[in-house]
KOLDOPA-562640 format. One line per 5 residues: number of its first residue (from 1); their letters; for each residue x, y, z of N, C-alpha, C. Coordinates in steps of 0.2 Angstrom, whole numbers. Layout:
<nodes>
NUM) a) X,Y,Z,X,Y,Z,X,Y,Z ~ ...
</nodes>
This chain:
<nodes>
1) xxxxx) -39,-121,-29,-38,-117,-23,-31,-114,-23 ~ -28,-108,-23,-24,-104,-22,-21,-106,-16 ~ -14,-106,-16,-10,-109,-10,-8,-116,-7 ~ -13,-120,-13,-14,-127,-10,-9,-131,-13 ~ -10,-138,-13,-5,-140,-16,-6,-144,-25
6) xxxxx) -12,-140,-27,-13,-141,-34,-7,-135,-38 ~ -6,-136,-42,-3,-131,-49,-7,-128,-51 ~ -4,-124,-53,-8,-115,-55,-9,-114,-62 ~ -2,-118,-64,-2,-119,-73,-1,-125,-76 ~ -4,-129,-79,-2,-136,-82,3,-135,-88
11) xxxxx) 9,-132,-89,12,-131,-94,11,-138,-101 ~ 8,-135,-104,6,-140,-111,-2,-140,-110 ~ -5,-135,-107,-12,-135,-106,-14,-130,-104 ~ -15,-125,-106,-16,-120,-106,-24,-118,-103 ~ -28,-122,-107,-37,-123,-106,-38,-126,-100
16) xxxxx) -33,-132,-98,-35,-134,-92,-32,-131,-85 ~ -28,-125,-88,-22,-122,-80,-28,-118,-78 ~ -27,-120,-71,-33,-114,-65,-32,-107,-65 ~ -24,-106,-69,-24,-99,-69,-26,-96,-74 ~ -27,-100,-80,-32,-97,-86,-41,-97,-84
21) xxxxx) -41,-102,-81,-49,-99,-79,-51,-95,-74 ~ -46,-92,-70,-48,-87,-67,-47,-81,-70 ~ -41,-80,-73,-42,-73,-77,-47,-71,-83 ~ -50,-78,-86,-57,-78,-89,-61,-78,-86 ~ -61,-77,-79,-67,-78,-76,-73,-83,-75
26) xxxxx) -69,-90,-77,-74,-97,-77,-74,-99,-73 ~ -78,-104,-71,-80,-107,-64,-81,-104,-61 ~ -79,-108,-55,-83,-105,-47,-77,-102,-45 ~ -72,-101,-45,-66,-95,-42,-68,-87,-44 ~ -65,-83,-39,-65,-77,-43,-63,-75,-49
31) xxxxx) -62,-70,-52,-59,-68,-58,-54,-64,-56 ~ -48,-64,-58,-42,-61,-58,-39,-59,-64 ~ -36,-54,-60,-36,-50,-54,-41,-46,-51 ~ -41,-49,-45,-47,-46,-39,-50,-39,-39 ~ -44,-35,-41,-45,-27,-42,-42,-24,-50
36) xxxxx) -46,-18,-50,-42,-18,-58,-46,-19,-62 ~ -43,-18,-68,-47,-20,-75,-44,-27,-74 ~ -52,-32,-78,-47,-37,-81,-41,-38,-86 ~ -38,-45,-86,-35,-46,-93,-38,-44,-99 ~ -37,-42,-104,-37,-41,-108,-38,-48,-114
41) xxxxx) -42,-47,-121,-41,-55,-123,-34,-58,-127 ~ -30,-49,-129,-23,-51,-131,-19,-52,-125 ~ -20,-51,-119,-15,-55,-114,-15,-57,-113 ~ -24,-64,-112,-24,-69,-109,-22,-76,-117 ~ -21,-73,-122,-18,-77,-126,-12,-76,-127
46) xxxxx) -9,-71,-125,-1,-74,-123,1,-77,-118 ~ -6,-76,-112,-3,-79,-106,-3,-89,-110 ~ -9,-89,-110,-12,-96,-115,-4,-99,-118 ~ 0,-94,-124,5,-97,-128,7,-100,-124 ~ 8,-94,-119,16,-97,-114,15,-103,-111
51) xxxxx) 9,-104,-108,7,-112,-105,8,-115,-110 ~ 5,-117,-116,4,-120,-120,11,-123,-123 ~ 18,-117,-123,22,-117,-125,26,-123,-122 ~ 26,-125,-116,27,-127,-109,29,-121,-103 ~ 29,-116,-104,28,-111,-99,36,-112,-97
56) xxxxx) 41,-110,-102,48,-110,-99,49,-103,-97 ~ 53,-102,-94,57,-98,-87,62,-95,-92 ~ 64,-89,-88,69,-84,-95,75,-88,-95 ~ 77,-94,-87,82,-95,-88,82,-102,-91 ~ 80,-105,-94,79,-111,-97,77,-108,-105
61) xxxxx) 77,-102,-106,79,-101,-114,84,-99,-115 ~ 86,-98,-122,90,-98,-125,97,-93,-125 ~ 95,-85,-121,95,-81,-119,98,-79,-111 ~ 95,-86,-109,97,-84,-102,105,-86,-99 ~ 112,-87,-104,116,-87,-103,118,-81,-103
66) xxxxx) 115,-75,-109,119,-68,-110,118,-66,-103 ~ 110,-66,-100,107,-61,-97,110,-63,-89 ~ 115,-70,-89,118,-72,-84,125,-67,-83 ~ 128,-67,-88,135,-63,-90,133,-55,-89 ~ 127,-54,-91,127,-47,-89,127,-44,-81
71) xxx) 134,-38,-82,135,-36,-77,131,-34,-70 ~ 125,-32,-69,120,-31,-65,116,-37,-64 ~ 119,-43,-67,117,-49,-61,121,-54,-59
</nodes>
């Protein structure tokens, strides 16, 4: 359930994250996004890496020192 207090992504789990099976459209949830075309199969395997990756945040890579230094943030 959306909103609740389960997790949306299991980082290191891509096949078991609730937000991978809705954009597939599996189970009993809706498919998302609710309007629109769906994901596509090359975006829901990048969404996948990123979970799978552990699903790190721009500023926990390696990068996200510069992008702190840059003047517009």
């Amino acid at each position: 359930a959306w909103g609740g207090e389960e997790p949306v992504i299991l980082p290191g789990d891509a096949a078991a994250s609730p937000l991978v099976l809705r954009v597939r459209g599996e189970g009993d949830e809706e498919r998302m996004p609710p309007e629109g075309e769906p994901l596509d199969g090359a975006q829901i395997a990048l969404l996948e890496r990123w979970i799978d990756a552990g699903a790190p945040w721009p500023e926990e890579s390696d990068d996200a020192g510069e992008a702190r230094r840059h003047w517009a943030y």
